[in-house]
C-alpha positions in Angstrom: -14.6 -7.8 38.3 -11.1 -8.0 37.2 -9.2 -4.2 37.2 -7.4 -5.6 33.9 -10.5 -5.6 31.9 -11.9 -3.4 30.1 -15.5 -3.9 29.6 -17.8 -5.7 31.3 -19.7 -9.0 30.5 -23.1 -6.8 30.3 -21.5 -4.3 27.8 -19.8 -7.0 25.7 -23.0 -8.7 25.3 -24.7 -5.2 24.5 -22.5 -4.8 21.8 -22.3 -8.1 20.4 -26.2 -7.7 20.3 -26.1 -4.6 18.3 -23.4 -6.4 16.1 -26.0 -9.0 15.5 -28.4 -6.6 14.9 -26.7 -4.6 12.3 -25.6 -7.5 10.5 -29.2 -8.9 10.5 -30.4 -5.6 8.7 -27.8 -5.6 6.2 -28.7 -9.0 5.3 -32.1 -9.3 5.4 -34.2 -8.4 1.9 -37.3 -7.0 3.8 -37.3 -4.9 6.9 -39.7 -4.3 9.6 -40.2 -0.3 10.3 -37.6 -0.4 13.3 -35.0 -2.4 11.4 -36.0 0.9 8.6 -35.3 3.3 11.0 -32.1 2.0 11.9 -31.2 0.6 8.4 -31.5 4.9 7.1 -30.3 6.4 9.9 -33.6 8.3 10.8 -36.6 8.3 13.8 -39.6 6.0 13.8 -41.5 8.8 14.2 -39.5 10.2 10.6 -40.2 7.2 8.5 -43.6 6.8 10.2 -44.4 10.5 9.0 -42.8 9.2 5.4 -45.3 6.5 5.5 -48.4 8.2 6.1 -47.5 10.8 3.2 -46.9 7.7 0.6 -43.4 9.3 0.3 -41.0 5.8 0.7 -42.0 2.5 -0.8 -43.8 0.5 1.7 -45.7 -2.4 2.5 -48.9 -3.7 4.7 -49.7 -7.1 3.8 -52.1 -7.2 7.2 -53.0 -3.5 6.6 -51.1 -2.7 10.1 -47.6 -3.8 10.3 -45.1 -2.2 7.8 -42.4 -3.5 6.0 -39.9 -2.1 3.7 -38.0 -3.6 1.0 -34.0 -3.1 1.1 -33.4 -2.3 -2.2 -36.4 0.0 -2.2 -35.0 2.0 0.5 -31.5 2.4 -1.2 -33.0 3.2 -4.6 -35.7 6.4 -2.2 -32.4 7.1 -0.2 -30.6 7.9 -3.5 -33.3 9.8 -5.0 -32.1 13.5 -3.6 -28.8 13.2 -5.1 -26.9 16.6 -4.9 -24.2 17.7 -7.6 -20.7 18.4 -6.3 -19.2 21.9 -7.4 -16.6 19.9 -9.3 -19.4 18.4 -11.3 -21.3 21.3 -11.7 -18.2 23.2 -12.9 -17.9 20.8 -15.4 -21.1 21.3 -17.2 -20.5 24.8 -16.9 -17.0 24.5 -18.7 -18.7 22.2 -21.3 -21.8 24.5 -22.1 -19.3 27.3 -22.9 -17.1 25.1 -24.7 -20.3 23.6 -26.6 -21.4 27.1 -27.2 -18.3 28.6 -28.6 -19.0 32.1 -27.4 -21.5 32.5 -30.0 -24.1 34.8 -29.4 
């Protein structure tokens, strides 16, 4: 191996793989429960347990394999939004402006 280099031939191809990989799931409309997984950031054994409590949109077309839809998985992902302080400030000043002290 050349002392000048920095990686590897193995570990360049490991990441260029992953690359591939990650570039595949962003691309792709429908996603097999791995590609899930690493699509949200979470287990197989997490999105399996979501699956079994009908909890994220899913699919079994054979009744075995599972296969999630992209959009379907951004849309569950944004469902627990949580509201900033700034934003929650906001209403506060607008429900006492609204009000008008009134009692």
């Amino acid at each position: 191996m050349d002392n000048n280099r920095l990686f590897t031939d193995e570990q360049l191809n490991a990441f260029a793989s992953q690359v591939a990989s990650r570039v595949a799931i962003n691309t792709k409309d429908v996603l097999t429960s791995d590609e899930a997984a690493v699509y949200l950031g979470v287990s197989k054994s997490f999105l399996y347990k979501l699956t079994m409590r009908k909890e994220i949109p899913h699919y079994k077309p054979n009744g075995k394999l599972c296969f999630f839809e992209r959009l379907e998985l951004n849309r569950w992902a944004e469902q627990g939004r949580c509201t900033t302080t700034t934003e929650l400030q906001d209403k506060a000043m607008a429900y006492t402006q609204k009000k008008g002290g009134k009692r």
